[in-house]
C-alpha positions in Angstrom: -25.6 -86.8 81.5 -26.5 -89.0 78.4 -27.3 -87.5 75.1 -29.4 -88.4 71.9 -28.5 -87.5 68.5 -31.2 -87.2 65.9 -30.1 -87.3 61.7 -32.6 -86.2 59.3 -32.1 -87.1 55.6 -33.5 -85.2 52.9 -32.4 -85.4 49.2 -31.3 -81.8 49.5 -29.5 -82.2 52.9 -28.4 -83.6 56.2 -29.3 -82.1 59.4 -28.2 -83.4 63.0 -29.2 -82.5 66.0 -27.1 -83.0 69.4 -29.8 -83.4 72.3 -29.3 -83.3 76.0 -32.2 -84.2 78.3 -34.6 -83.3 75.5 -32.9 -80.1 74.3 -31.1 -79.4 71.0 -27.3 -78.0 72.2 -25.8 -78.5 68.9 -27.0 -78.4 65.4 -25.3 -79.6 62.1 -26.5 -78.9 58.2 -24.5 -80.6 55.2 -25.8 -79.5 51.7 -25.7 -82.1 49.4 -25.2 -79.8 46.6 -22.3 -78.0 48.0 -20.0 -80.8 49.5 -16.5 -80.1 48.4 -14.0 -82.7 47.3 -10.8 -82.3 49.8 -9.7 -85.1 51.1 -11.1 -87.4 47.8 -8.5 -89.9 46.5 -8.4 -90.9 43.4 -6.6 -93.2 40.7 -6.2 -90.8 37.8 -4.7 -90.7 34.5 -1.9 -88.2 33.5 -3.2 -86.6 30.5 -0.7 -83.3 29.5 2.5 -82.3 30.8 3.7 -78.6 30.8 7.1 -78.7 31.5 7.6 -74.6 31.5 5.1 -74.5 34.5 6.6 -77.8 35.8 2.9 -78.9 36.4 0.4 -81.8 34.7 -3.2 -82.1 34.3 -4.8 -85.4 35.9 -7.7 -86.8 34.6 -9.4 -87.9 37.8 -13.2 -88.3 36.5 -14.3 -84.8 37.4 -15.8 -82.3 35.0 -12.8 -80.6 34.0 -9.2 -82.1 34.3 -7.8 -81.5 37.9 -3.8 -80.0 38.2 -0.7 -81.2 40.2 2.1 -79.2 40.3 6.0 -80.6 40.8 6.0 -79.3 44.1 2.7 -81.6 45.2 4.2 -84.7 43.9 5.5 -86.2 47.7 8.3 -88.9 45.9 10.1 -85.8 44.0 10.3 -84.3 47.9 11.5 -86.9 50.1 15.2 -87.1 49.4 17.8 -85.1 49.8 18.7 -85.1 46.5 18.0 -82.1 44.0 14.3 -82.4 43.0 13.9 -83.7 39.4 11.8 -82.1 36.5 8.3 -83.2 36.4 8.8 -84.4 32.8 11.2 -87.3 34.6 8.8 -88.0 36.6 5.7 -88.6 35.3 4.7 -89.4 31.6 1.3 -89.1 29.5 -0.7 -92.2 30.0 0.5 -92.8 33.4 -1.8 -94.2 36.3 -1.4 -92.2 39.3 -2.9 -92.1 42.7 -3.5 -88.3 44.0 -5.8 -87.0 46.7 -8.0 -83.1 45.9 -6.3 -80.4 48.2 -8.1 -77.7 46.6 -11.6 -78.0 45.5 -12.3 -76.5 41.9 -13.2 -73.1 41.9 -14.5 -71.5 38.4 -13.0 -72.0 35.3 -9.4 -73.8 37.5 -9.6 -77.5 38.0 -9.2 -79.6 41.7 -5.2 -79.5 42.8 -3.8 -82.3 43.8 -1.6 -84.0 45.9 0.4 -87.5 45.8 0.7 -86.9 49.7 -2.1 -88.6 50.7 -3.7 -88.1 54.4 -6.9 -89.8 56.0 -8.3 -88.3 59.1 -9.7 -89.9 62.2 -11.4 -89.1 65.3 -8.2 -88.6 67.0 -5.7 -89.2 64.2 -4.4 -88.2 61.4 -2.6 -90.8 59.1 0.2 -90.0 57.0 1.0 -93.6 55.5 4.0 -92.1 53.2 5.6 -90.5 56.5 6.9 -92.3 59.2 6.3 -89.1 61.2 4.6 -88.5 64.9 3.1 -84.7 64.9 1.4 -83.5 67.7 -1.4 -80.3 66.9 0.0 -76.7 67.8 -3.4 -76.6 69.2 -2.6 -78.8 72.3 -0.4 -76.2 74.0 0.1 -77.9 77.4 4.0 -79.2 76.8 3.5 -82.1 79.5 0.8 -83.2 77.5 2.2 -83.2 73.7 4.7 -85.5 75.2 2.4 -87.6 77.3 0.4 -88.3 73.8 3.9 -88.6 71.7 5.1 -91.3 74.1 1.8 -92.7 74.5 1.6 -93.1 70.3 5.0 -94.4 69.8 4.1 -97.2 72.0 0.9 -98.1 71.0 2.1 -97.7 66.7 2.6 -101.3 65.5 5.8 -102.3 64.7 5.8 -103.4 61.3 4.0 -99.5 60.2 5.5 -97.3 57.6 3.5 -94.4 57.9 3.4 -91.8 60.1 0.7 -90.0 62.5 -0.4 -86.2 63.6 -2.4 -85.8 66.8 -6.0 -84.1 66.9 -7.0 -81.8 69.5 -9.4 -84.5 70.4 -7.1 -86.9 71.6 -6.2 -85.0 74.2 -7.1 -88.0 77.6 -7.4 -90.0 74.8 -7.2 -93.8 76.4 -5.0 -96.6 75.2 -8.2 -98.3 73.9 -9.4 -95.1 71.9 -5.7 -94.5 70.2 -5.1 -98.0 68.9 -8.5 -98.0 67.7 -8.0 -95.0 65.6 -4.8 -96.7 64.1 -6.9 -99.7 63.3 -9.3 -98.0 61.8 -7.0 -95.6 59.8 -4.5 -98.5 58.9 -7.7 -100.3 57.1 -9.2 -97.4 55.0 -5.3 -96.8 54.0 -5.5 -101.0 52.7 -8.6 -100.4 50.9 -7.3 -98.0 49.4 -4.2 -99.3 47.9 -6.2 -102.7 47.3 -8.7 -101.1 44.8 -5.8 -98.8 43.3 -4.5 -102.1 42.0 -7.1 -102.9 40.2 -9.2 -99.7 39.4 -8.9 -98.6 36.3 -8.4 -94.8 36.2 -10.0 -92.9 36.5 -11.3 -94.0 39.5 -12.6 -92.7 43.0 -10.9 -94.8 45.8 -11.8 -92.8 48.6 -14.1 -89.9 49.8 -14.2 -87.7 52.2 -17.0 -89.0 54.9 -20.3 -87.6 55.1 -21.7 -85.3 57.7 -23.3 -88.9 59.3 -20.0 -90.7 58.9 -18.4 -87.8 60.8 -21.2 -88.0 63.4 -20.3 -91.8 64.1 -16.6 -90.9 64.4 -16.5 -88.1 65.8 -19.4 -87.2 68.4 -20.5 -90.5 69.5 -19.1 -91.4 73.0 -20.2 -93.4 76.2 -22.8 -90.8 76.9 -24.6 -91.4 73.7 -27.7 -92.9 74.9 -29.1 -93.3 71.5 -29.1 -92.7 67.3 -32.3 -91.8 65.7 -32.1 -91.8 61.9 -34.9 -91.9 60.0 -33.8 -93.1 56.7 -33.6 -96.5 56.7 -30.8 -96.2 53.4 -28.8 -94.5 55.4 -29.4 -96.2 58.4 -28.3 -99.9 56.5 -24.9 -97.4 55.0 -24.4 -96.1 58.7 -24.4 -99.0 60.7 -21.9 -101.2 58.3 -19.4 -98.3 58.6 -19.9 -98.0 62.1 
């Protein structure tokens, strides 16, 4: 049975509507005003270090400073030696490349990460992990390994990073898999392209947009059609698609 999806813009915010033979079955709203910050990645500056709460504040180009403890910072983690002081391993002035965990919340800043994640349709991509995860969600046993084998296989050789499963890769085809590793692999270049010339601070990444998400993650073969009826957003839409 084919479906339609309709996207209304507004300044104030996105609705989409899922339609099957005429009739709305699901219904999305994102509010412009409220869209959070998780998942952002940034080239920020370090701007104060407090070594008693082993913790700095990173200028990232928000209204107030965001925060990154020692235990956030993935390269003071990922040996087995014992972790070092966050005063030997970061330093006032430094360039940094963190992505918002937590959004801001009154008078506190964004927390941060240098663990930085990127989700797909399918996927997600840990690039400083060479790790395959599979969601507890998937609970069928035969199938977590099915998808583990499946990913191991179709990972290219030469990649560093890692991957966790979705839920929604469960069936997933060859086709649909490698094509959520391409896809991934590129934002993940981008990325690191424009963090070597960005001067912080500096957005390098955010978080798609309830239309972004549409693309990605409802559109299928049984999508007869995309009505949007911005033509803005209709131009940004079809280049990312």
């Amino acid at each position: 049975m084919s479906e339609d999806i309709l996207i209304n813009f507004t300044p104030q915010e996105t609705r989409v509507a899922v339609m099957y033979q005429g009739v709305a079955q699901e219904l999305h709203i994102e509010r412009n005003a409220s869209r959070g910050l998780v998942g952002n990645v940034y080239v920020g500056r370090v701007v104060r270090i407090l070594p008693g709460m082993q913790s700095a504040f990173i200028d990232v180009g928000l209204e107030r400073t965001a925060f990154l403890h020692v235990a956030d910072i993935w390269e003071s983690r990922r040996t087995d030696e014992a972790p070092r002081p966050i005063e030997r391993i970061l330093f006032e002035g430094q360039s940094i490349v963190v992505q918002v965990i937590k959004d801001p919340i009154g008078t506190k800043g964004a927390r941060l990460s240098t663990q930085v994640s990127v989700a797909g349709r399918m996927l997600v991509y840990l690039p400083q992990e060479k790790h395959i995860g599979i969601s507890q969600r998937i609970g069928n046993e035969a199938e977590r390994e099915a998808l583990r084998e499946k990913l191991s296989r179709l990972v290219p050789a030469d990649e560093e990073g890692g991957f966790i499963v979705r839920t929604m890769a469960e069936g997933a085809t060859d086709e649909g898999l490698t094509n959520d590793i391409e896809y991934l692999r590129k934002i993940w270049h981008d990325i690191r392209v424009q963090a070597k010339t960005a001067a912080p601070p500096a957005l390098l990444y955010q978080e798609l947009s309830l239309g972004q998400r549409v693309l990605r993650d409802f559109v299928n073969p049984d999508t007869a059609s995309i009505v949007i009826d911005s033509r803005e957003n209709f131009q940004k839409l079809t280049a990312f698609a």
